[in-house]
C-alpha positions in Angstrom: 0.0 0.0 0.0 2.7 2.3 0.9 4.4 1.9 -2.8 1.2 3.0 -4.3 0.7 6.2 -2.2 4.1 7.8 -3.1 3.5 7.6 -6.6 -0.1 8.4 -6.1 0.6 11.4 -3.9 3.6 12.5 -6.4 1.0 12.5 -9.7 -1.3 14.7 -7.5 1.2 17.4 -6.4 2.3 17.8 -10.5 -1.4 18.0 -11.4 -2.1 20.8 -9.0 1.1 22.6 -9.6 0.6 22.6 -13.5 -2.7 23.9 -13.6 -3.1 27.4 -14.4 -4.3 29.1 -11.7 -6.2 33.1 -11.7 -3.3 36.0 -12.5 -3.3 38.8 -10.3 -0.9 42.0 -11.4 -1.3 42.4 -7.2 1.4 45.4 -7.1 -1.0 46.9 -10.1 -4.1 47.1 -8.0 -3.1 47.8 -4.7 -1.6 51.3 -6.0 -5.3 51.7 -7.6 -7.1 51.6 -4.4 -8.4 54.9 -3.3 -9.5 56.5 -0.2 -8.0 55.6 3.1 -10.5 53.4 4.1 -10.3 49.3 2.9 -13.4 49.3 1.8 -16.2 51.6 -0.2 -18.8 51.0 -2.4 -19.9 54.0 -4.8 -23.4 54.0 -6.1 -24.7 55.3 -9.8 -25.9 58.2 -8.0 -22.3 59.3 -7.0 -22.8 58.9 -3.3 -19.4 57.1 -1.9 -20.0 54.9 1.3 -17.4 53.7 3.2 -16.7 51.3 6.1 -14.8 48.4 8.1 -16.7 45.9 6.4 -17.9 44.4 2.9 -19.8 41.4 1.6 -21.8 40.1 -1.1 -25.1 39.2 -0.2 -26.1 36.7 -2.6 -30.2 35.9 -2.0 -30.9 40.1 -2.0 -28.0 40.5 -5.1 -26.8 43.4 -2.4 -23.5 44.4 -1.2 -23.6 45.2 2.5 -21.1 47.8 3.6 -20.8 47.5 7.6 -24.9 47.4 8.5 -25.9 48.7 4.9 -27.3 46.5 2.4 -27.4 48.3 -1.6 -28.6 46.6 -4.5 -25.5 45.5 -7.2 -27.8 47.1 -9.6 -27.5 50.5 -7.5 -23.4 50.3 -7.5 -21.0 50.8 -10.1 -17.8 50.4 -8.6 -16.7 48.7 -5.0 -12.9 48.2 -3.2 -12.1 45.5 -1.0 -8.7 44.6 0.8 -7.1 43.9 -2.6 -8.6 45.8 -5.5 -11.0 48.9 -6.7 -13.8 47.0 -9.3 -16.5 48.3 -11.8 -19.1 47.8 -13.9 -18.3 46.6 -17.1 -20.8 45.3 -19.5 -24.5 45.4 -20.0 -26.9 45.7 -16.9 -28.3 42.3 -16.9 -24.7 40.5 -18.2 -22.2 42.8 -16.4 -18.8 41.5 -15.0 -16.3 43.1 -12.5 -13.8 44.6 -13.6 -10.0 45.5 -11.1 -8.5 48.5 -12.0 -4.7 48.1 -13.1 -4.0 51.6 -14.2 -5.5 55.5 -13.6 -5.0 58.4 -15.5 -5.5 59.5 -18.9 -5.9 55.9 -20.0 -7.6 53.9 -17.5 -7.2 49.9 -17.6 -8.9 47.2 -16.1 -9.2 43.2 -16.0 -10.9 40.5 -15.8 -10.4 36.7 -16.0 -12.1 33.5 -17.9 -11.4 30.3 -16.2 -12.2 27.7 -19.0 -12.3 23.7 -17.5 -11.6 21.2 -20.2 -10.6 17.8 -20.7 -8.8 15.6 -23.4 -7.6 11.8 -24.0 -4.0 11.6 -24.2 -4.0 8.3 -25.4 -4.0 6.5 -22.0 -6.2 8.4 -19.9 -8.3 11.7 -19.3 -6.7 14.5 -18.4 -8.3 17.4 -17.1 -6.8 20.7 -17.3 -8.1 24.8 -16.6 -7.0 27.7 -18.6 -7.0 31.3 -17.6 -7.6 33.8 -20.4 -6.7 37.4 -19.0 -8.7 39.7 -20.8 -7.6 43.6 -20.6 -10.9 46.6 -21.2 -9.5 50.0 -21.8 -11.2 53.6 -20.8 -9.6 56.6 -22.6 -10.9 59.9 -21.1 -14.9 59.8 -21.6 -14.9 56.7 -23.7 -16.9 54.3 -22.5 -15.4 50.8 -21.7 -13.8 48.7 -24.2 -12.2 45.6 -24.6 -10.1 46.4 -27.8 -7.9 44.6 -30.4 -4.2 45.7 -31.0 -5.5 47.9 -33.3 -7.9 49.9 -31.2 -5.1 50.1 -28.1 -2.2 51.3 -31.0 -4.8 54.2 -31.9 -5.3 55.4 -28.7 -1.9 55.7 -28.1 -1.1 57.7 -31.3 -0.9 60.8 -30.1 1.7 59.7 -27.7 5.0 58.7 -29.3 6.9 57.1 -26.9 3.8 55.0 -25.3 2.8 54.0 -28.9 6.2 53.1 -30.0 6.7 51.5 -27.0 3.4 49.2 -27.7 4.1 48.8 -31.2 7.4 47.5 -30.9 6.1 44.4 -29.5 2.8 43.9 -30.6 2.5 45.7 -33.8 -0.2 48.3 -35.4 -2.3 45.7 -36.4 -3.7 42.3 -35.2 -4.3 39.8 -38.3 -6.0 38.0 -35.4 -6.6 39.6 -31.9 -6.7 37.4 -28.9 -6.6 38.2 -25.5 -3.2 36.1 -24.6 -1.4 38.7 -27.1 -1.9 41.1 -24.6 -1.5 38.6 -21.7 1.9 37.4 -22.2 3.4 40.5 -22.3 1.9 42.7 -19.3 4.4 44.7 -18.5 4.9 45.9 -21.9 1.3 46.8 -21.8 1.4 48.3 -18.5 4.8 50.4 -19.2 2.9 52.1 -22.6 0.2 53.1 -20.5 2.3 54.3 -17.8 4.2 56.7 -20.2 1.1 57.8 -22.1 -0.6 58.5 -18.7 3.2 60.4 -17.7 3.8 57.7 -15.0 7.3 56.8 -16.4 
């Protein structure tokens, strides 16, 4: 029994440590968070609420802020310990959004966790994929998810940020997906640092 559960216990701990787990650009969003307080919830009115204390409420689709229950369809932005999040998307289909970057070119994120499984001619094997997907605010715009192309013409009128972009990713995507962007963060992050005169 012993000689089974080495090798048994051996498989599990590669499994686990292969599997691609949520990305978090944590230094990002920290520096995001505003107000001194850890937590706030600010409502389509305006009106910001803070306190000691947040949770979703699931059965009331609220947010209770210390002793104060609003409806999610009443906020359109929150903070917690880690992050500032917002709205992004239609009403009834929205998804949160953290905020990476603030300024003249705001940026956001938000993660797809797709579950799949294949036969590798022996057995099943079961794996998750994370697909980090990158929305973009520039000035009034609203939010938007954009190609290479989109991101290259809103940096433009910034040399250095839009060379900086270009040089990696080009002016134009043949065929835009989302792990373009994803494997190369920091080059992503650094253009919109010097466009928004962070650098």
């Amino acid at each position: 029994m012993k000689t089974f559960i080495l090798p048994l216990s051996i498989v599990l701990t590669l499994l686990l440590s292969s599997c691609v787990m949520t990305k978090t650009y944590t230094k990002e969003e920290k520096k995001m968070k505003i107000e001194n307080e850890s937590f706030l919830v600010v409502k389509s009115s305006g009106e910001k609420i803070s306190g000691k204390s947040l949770k979703f409420v699931s059965k009331s689709s609220a947010i209770k802020i210390d002793d104060q229950e609003i409806k999610v369809k009443e906020v359109t932005a929150y903070q917690n310990k880690t992050a500032y999040f917002i709205k992004f998307g239609p009403p009834d289909k929205f998804t949160w959004v953290k905020q990476l970057k603030r300024g003249k070119i705001n940026l956001y994120y938000y993660d797809i966790i797709s579950h799949g499984s294949y036969f590798n001619g022996t057995k099943y094997v079961t794996e998750n994929k994370t697909e980090t997907h990158f929305v973009f605010r520039k000035g009034d715009e609203e939010l938007l998810e954009l190609s290479i192309t989109g991101i290259a013409e809103r940096l433009k009128d910034n040399k250095d940020a839009y060379d900086n972009f270009t040089a990696t990713f080009g002016e134009k995507d043949k065929k835009f997906l989302p792990k373009q962007l994803q494997n190369h963060p920091k080059v992503l992050f650094r253009s919109i640092d010097i466009y928004n005169g962070d650098l």
